[in-house]
C-alpha positions as CSV (number, residue, x, y, z in Angstrom):
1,X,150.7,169.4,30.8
2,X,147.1,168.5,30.4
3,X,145.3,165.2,29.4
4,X,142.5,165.2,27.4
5,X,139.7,162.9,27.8
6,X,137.3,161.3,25.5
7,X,134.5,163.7,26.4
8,X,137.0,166.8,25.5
9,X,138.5,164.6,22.2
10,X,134.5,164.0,21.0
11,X,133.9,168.1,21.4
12,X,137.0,169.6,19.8
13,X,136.5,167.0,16.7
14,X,133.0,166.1,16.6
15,X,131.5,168.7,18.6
16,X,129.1,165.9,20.0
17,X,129.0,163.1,22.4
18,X,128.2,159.7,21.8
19,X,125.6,157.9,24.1
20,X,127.8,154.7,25.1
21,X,130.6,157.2,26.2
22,X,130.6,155.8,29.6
23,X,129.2,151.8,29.3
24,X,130.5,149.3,31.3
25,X,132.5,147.3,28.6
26,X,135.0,150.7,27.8
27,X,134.3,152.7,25.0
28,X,135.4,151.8,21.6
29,X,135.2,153.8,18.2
30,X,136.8,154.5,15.1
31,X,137.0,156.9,12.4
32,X,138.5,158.0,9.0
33,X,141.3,161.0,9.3
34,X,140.1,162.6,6.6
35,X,136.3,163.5,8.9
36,X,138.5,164.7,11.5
37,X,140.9,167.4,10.0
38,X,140.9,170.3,7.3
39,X,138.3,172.7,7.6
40,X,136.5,172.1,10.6
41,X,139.3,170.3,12.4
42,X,141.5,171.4,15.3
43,X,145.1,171.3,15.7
44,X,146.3,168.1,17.9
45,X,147.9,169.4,21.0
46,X,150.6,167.7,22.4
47,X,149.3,165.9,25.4
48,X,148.2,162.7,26.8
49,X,145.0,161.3,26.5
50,X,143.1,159.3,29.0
51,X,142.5,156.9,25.9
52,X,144.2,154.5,23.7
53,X,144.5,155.1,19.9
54,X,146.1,153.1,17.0
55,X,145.8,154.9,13.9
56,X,147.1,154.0,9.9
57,X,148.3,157.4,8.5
58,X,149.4,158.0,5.3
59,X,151.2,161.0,4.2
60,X,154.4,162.4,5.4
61,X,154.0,163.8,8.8
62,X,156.1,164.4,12.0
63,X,154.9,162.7,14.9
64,X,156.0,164.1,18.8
65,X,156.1,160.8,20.7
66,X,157.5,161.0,24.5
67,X,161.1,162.2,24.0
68,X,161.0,161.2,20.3
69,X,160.3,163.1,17.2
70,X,160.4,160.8,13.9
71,X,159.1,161.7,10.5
72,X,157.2,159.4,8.9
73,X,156.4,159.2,4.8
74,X,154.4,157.0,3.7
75,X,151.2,154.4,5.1
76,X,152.1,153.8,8.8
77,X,150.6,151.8,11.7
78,X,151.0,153.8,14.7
79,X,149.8,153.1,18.6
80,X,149.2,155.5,21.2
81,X,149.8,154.8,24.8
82,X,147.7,156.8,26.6
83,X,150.5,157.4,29.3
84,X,152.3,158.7,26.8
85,X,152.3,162.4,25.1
86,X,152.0,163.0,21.4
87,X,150.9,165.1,18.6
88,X,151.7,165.2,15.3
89,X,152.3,167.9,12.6
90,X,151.4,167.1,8.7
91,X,154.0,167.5,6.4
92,X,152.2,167.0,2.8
93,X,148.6,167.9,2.3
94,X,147.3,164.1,1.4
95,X,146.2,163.5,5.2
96,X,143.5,160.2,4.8
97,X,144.0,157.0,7.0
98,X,141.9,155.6,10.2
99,X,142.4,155.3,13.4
100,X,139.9,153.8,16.4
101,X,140.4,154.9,20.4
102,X,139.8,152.4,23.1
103,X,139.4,153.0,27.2
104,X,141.7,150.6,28.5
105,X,138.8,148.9,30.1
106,X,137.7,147.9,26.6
107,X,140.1,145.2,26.8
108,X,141.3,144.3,30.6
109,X,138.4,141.8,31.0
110,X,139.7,139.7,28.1
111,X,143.4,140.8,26.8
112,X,145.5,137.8,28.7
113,X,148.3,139.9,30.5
114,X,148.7,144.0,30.9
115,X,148.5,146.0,27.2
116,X,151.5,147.9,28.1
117,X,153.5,144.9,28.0
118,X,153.1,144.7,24.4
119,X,156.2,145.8,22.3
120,X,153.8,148.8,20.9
121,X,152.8,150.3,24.0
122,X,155.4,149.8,26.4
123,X,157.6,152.1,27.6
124,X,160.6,153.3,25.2
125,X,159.1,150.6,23.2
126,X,158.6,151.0,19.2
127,X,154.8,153.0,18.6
128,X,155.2,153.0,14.5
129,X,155.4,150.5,11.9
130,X,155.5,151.4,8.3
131,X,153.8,149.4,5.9
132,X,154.1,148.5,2.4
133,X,151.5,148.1,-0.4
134,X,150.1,144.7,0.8
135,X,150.7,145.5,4.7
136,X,148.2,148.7,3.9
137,X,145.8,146.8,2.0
138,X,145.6,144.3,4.8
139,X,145.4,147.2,7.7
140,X,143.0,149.4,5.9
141,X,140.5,145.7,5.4
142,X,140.9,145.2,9.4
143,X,139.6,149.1,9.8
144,X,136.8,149.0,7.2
145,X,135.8,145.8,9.2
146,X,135.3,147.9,12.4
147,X,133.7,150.8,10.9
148,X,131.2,148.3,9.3
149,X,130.9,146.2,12.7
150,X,130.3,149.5,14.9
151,X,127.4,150.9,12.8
152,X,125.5,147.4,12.8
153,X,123.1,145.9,15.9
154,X,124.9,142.6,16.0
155,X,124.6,141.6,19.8
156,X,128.3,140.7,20.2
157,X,129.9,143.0,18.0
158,X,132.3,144.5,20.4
159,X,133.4,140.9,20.9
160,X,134.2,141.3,17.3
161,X,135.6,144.9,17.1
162,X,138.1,143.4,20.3
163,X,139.2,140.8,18.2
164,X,139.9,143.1,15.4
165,X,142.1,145.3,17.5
166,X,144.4,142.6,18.8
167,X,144.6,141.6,14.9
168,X,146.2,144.8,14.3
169,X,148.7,144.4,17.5
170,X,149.4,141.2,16.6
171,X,149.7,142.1,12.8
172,X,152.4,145.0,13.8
173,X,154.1,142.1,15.6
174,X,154.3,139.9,12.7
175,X,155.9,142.4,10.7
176,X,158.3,143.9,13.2
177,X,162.0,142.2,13.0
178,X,161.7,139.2,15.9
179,X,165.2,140.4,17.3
180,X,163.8,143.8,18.3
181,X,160.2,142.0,20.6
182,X,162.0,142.4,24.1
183,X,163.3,138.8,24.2
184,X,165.8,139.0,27.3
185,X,168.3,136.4,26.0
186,X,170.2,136.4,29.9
187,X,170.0,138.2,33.1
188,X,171.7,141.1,31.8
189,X,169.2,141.9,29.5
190,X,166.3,141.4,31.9
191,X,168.0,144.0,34.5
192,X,168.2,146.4,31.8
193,X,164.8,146.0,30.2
194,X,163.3,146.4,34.1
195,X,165.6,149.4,34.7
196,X,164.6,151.2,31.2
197,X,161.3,150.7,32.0
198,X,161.6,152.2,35.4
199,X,162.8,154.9,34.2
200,X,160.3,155.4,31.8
201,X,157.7,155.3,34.3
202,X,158.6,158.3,35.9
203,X,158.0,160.5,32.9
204,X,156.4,162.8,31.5
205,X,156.4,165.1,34.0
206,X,153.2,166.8,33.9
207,X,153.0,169.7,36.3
208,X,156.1,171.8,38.0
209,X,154.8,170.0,41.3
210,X,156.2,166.7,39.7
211,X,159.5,165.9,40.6
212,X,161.6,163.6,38.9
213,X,163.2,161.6,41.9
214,X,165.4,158.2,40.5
215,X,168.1,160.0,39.7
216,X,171.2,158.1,39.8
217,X,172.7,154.7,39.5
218,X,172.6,153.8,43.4
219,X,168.9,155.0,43.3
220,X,167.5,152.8,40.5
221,X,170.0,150.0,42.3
222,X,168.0,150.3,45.5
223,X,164.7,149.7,43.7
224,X,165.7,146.5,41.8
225,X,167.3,145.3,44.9
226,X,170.7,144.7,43.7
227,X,174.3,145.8,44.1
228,X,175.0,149.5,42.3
229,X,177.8,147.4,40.7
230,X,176.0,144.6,39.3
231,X,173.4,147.3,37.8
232,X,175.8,149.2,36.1
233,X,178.0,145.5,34.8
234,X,174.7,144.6,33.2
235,X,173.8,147.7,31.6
236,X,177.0,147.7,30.1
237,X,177.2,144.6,28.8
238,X,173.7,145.1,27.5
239,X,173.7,148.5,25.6
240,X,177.7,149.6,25.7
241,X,176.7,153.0,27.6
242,X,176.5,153.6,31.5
243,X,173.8,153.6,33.7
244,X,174.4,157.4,34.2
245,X,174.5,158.1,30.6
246,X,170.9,156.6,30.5
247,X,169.5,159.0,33.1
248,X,171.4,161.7,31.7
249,X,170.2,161.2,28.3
250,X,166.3,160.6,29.3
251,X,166.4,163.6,31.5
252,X,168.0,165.7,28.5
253,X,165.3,164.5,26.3
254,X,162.7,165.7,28.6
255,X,164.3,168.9,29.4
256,X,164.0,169.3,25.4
257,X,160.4,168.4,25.7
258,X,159.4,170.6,28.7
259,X,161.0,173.9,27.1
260,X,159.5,173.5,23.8
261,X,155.9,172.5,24.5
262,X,155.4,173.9,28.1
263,X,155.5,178.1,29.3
264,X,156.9,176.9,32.6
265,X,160.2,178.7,33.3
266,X,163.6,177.6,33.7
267,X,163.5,176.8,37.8
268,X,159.9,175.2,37.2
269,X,161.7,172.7,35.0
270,X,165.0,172.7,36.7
271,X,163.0,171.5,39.9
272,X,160.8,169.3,38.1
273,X,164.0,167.3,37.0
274,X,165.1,167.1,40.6
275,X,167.9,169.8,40.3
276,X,168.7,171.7,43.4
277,X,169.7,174.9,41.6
278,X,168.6,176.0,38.0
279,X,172.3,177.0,37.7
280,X,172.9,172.9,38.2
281,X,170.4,172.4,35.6
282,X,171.7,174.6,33.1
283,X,175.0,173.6,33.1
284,X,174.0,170.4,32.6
285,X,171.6,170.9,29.8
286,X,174.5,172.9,28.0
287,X,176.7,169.8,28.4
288,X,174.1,167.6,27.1
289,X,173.0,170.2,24.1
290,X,175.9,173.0,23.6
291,X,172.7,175.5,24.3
292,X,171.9,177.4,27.5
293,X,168.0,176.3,27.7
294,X,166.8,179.8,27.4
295,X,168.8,179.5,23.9
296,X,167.2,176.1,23.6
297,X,163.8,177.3,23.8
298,X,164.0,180.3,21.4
299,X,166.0,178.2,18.7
């Protein structure tokens, strides 16, 4: 799988280069949907990018996120971790909104703390946040604010168009149910939160030299540095499924991924997900699916 950078991104939708591509402060810029489809746009492939992106898209579309697939109808605040894989497929023809990308360097001289530690960008964290009428109208003022900030020659204007952006993360915030913001309430939910987010981190697999390599209970134990038994108590108590059903479930979900958007065959991807045998692999994915993955992949 292949990750496209900002100088491929400006060329397949712009077909030119800006000149502050590569200043010191990160690049920052932002952009109505509507210039970047229909006629002269390109399909969006799903990848990563070496970029961040937060976009307000209206319409109904389905958007490819990591392991998830959700379709969305209606305005919706969505952010794009650039570890992460995604495209999206419209669904209606009414395709307008805005969206601005960011290097990460744009804000890791001034955001307190890491940007994928926020709810929005962390790993299995939530990326979309419909909005209603008011919610839109406030979104759509923070992006005309931008657009008008990056065309002018005010001397701290990307001070500005920073300040901005962390409105919109911390708007998303506001708006998002306080139950669901990763607060651990006791040690069992702090194990759990670390453990889903180590197993996060080993994915996607990106090449058929990637190998997936935490891949049981006593494995993700030894990382944490506590007893197998105490891991699997706490996720447990946390979520009411096993730790094995977790890593069963992720590596299911990428399986699905791998076979629909990659050519690789079946003992790439079997070896990939740290199966010995693609005969291991594929009775395993029938378990998980009721389909062979060569049935998978044609469905």
């Amino acid at each position: 799988m292949v990750t496209e950078s900002l100088e491929e991104f400006y060329k397949k939708k712009m077909n030119w280069l800006p000149d502050n591509l590569k200043q010191d402060i990160g690049h920052f810029n932002v952009f109505r949907l509507e210039d970047c489809i229909g006629a002269h746009g390109t399909p969006v492939v799903y990848s990563r990018r070496d970029f961040y992106k937060i976009s307000l898209m209206r319409g109904k579309n389905l958007y490819h996120y990591a392991n998830k697939s959700i379709e969305i109808d209606g305005p919706t605040l969505i952010f794009f971790n650039h570890h992460i894989p995604y495209n999206w497929e419209p669904l209606s023809d009414e395709q307008t909104g805005y969206f601005c990308i960011f290097k990460e360097a744009f804000f890791s001289e001034k955001l307190r703390g890491n940007m994928n530690d926020l709810p929005m960008f962390a790993p299995g964290g939530k990326p979309a946040y419909p909005l209603n009428q008011t919610q839109e109208a406030y979104v759509v003022a923070v992006f005309h604010k931008m657009k008008e900030e990056i065309g002018s020659d005010y001397k701290y204007k990307y001070d500005l168009i920073r300040n901005y952006v962390t409105e919109l993360m911390h708007y998303a915030l506001k708006i998002q149910p306080s139950e669901t913001l990763y607060h651990h309430a006791d040690a069992n939910a702090r194990i759990t939160a670390i453990f889903t987010e180590l197993l996060e981190r080993q994915f996607p697999i990106e090449s058929p030299a990637q190998r997936f390599t935490l891949r049981s209970a006593k494995d993700f134990a030894d990382q944490l540095a506590v007893h197998v038994n105490h891991l699997n108590r706490a996720i447990k108590v946390t979520t009411g499924k096993t730790t094995t059903h977790h890593i069963s479930e992720r590596v299911a979900s990428e399986a699905k991924m791998l076979l629909r958007h990659t050519n690789w065959n079946i003992s790439e991807i079997s070896y990939t997900l740290g199966f010995e045998e693609p005969a291991h692999f594929n009775n395993f994915f029938k378990k998980h699916t009721t389909l062979t993955p060569s049935a998978f992949r044609i469905a």
